[in-house]
Backbone bond lengths (Angstrom), bond angles and torsions (degrees), N, CA, C in turn:
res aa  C-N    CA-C-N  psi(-1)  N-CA   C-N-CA  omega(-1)  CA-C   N-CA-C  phi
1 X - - - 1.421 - - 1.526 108.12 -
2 X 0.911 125.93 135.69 1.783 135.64 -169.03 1.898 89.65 -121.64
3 X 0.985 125.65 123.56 1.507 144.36 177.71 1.560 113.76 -116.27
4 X 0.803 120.60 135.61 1.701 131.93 178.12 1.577 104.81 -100.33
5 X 1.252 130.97 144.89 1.317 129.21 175.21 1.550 112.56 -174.08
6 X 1.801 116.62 131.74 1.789 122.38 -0.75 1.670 101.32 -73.09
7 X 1.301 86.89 179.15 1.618 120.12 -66.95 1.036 122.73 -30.92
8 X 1.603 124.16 171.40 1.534 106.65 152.69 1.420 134.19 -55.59
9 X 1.151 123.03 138.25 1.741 122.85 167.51 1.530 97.53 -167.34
10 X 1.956 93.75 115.64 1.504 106.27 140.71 1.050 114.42 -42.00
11 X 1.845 104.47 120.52 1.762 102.68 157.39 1.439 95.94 -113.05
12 X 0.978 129.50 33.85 1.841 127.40 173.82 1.340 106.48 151.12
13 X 1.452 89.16 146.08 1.429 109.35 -162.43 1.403 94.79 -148.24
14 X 1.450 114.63 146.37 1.494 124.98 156.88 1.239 117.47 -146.21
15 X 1.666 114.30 129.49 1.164 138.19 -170.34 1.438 117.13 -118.49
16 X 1.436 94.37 149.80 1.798 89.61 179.40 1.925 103.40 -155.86
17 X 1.356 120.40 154.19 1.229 126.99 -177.47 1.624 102.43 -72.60
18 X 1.428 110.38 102.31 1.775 108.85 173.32 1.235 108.89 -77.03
19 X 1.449 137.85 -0.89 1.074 120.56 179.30 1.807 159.92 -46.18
20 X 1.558 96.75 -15.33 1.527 148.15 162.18 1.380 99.92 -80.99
21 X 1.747 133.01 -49.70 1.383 118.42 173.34 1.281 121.14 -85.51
22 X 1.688 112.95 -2.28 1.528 103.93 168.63 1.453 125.59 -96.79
23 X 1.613 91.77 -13.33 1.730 105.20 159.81 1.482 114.84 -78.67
24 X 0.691 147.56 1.81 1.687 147.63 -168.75 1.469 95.92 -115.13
25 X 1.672 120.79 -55.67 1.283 107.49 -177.45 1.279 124.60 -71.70
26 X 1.639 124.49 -10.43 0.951 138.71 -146.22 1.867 86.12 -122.73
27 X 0.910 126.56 8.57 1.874 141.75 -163.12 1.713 96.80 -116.76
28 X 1.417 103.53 -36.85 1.574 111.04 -167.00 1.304 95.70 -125.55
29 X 1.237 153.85 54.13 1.039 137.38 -149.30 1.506 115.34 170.41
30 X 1.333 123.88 -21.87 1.432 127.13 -159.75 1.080 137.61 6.04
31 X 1.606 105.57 -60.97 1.412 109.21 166.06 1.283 115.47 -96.56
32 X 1.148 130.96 61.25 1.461 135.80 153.57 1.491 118.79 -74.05
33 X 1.792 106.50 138.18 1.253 96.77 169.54 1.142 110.95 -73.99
34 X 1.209 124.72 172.73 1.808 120.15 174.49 1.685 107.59 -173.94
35 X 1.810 94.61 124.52 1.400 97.99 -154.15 1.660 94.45 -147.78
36 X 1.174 119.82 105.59 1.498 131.21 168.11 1.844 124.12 -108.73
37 X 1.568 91.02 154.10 1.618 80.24 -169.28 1.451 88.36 -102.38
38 X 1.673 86.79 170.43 1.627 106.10 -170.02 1.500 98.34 -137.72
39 X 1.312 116.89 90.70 1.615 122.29 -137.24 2.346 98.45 -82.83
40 X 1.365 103.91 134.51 0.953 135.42 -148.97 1.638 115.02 57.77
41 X 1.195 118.71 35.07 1.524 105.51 173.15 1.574 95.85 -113.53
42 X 1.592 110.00 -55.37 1.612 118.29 -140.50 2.056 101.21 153.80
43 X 1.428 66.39 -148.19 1.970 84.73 -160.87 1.475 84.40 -143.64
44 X 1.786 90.58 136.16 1.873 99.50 170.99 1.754 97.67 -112.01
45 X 0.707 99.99 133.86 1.763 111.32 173.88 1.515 99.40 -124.17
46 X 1.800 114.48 146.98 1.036 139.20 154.79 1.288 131.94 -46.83
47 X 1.876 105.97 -32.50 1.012 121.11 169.69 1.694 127.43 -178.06
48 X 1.221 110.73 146.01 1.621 96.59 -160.11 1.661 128.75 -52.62
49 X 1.138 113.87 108.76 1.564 123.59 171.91 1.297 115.62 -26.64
50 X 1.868 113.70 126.36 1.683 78.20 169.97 1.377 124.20 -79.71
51 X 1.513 120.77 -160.59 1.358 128.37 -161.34 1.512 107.55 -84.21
52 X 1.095 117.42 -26.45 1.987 121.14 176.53 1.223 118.78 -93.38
53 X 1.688 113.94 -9.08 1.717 110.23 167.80 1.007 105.57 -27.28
54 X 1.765 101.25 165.15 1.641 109.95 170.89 1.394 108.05 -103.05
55 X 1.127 97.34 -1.88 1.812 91.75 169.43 1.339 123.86 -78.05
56 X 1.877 97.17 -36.14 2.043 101.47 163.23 1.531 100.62 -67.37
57 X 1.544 136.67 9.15 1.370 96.71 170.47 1.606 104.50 -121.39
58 X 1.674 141.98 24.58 0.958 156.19 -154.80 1.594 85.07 -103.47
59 X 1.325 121.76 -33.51 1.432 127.31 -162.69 1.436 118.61 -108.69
């Protein structure tokens, strides 16, 4: 994603179905966390993050 700022504005974005990479990592991997966005919805995770990740603190 390339963002302009002020303001913000996507000027490009590229997306793709990870679903093939969340099976493979998740194939070799079991307990992997695994957490993709689903852009204007949220984030689907496999399973709830805990609370001190560093990904809850990026945000």
């Amino acid at each position: 994603m390339i963002v302009e700022y002020p303001p913000v504005e996507v000027v490009h974005e590229e997306t793709f179905d990870a679903a093939a990479v969340v099976h493979d990592v998740l194939r070799l991997h079991p307990q992997a966390l695994v957490g993709v966005e689903e852009r204007g919805k949220g984030y689907r995770v496999n399973r709830p993050f805990p609370r001190a990740s560093s990904a809850a603190r990026w945000w």
